[in-house]
Every structure is written in structure tokens, then in C-alpha cells.
C-alpha positions as CSV (number, residue, x, y, z in Angstrom):
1,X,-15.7,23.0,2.5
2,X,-14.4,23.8,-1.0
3,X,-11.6,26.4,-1.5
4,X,-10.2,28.4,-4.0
5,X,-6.8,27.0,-4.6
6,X,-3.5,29.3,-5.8
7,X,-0.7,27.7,-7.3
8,X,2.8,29.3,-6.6
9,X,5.1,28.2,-9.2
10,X,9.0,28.8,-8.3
11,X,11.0,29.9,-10.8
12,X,15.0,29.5,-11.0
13,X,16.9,32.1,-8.5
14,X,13.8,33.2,-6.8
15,X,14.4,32.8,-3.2
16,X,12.3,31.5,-0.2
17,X,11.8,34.9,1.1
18,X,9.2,36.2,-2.1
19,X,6.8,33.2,-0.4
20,X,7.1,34.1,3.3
21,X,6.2,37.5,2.4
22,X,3.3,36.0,0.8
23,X,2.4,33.9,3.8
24,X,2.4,36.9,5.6
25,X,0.5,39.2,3.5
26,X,-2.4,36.3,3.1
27,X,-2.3,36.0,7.3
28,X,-2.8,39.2,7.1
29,X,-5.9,39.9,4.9
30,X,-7.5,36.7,5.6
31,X,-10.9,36.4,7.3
32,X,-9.1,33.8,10.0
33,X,-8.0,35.0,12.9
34,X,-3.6,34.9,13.2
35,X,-4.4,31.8,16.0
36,X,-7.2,29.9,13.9
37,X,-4.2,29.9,10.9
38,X,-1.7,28.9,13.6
39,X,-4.0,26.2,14.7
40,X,-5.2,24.4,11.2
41,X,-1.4,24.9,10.1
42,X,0.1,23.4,13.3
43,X,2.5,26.4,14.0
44,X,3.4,28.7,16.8
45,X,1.4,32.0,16.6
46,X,5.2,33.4,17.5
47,X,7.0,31.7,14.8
48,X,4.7,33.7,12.3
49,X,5.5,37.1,13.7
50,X,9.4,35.8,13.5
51,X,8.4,35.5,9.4
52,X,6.8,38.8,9.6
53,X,9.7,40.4,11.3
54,X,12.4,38.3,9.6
55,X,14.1,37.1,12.5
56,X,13.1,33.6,11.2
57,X,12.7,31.6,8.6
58,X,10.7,28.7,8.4
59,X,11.3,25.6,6.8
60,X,9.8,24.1,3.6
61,X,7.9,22.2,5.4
62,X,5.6,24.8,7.8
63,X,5.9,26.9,5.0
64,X,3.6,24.7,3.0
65,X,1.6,24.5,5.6
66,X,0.6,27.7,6.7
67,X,0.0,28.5,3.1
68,X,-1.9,25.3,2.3
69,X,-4.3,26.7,5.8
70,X,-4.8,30.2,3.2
71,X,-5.5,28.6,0.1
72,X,-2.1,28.2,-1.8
73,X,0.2,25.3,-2.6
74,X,3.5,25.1,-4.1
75,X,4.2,23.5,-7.1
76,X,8.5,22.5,-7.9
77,X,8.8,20.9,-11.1
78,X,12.1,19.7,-13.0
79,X,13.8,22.4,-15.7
80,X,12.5,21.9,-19.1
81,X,16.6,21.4,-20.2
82,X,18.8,19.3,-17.6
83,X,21.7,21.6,-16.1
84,X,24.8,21.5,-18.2
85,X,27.7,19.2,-17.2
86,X,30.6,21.0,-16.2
């Protein structure tokens, strides 16, 4: 099966929330049904609608995998210039 892949690239300050909306939105509009995501991605079909609601948030680790399930994987990569010593 071959999938089109998205990279997600974080930038500095952007928070965790920007890519559980995006989970959501691609759960959402995706052909699969909420339980064949939940299934592939190894997740409670409740713990998504937590996301979706905001009553949870999930960690880095379900995160990837739900959106790995819809096509996307994040990509963390060091600063082009080290932080300054204080």
C-alpha cells in the first residue's frame, strides 16, 4: 500500500495543541472510519474525542501514532544556532 506522506515540521514556541487539532481535522475528513484509525493507531476511540473536545491531551507518543495511521509524521530537528548560555 503506498501513501502520500506529510511532514509536520515544529517550529520554536509552537505548542502541541496546533497538531492535535490537526489530528483531529484529518480523523475527521479521512475516508477511514473514527474506529479503523483507532484500531491501526492502537488508541481508545474515546481518547480521540477527549482531543477533539480538549479534555485531554495525548502524549507524544499516540500523537505520532494516530497521525502516522493518516498520513503524516513529525519531524524535530536541532536549532540551526545552539541556545545562548546564560
Amino acid at each position: 500500500m503506498c501513501r502520500l506522506r506529510t511532514s509536520i515540521r515544529v517550529a520554536p514556541g509552537v505548542s502541541v495543541h496546533r497538531f492535535v487539532a490537526l489530528a483531529v481535522d484529518a480523523a475527521r475528513t479521512s475516508p477511514m472510519s473514527l474506529e479503523v484509525i483507532c484500531e491501526k493507531a492502537g488508541v481508545n476511540r474515546d481518547m480521540l474525542r477527549r482531543w477533539a473536545v480538549g479534555k485531554r491531551g495525548p502524549s507524544i507518543i499516540t500523537l505520532e501514532a494516530v497521525l502516522d495511521v493518516l498520513g503524516y509524521e513529525i519531524i524535530v530537528r536541532r536549532k540551526v544556532s545552539p541556545p545562548c548560555d546564560q
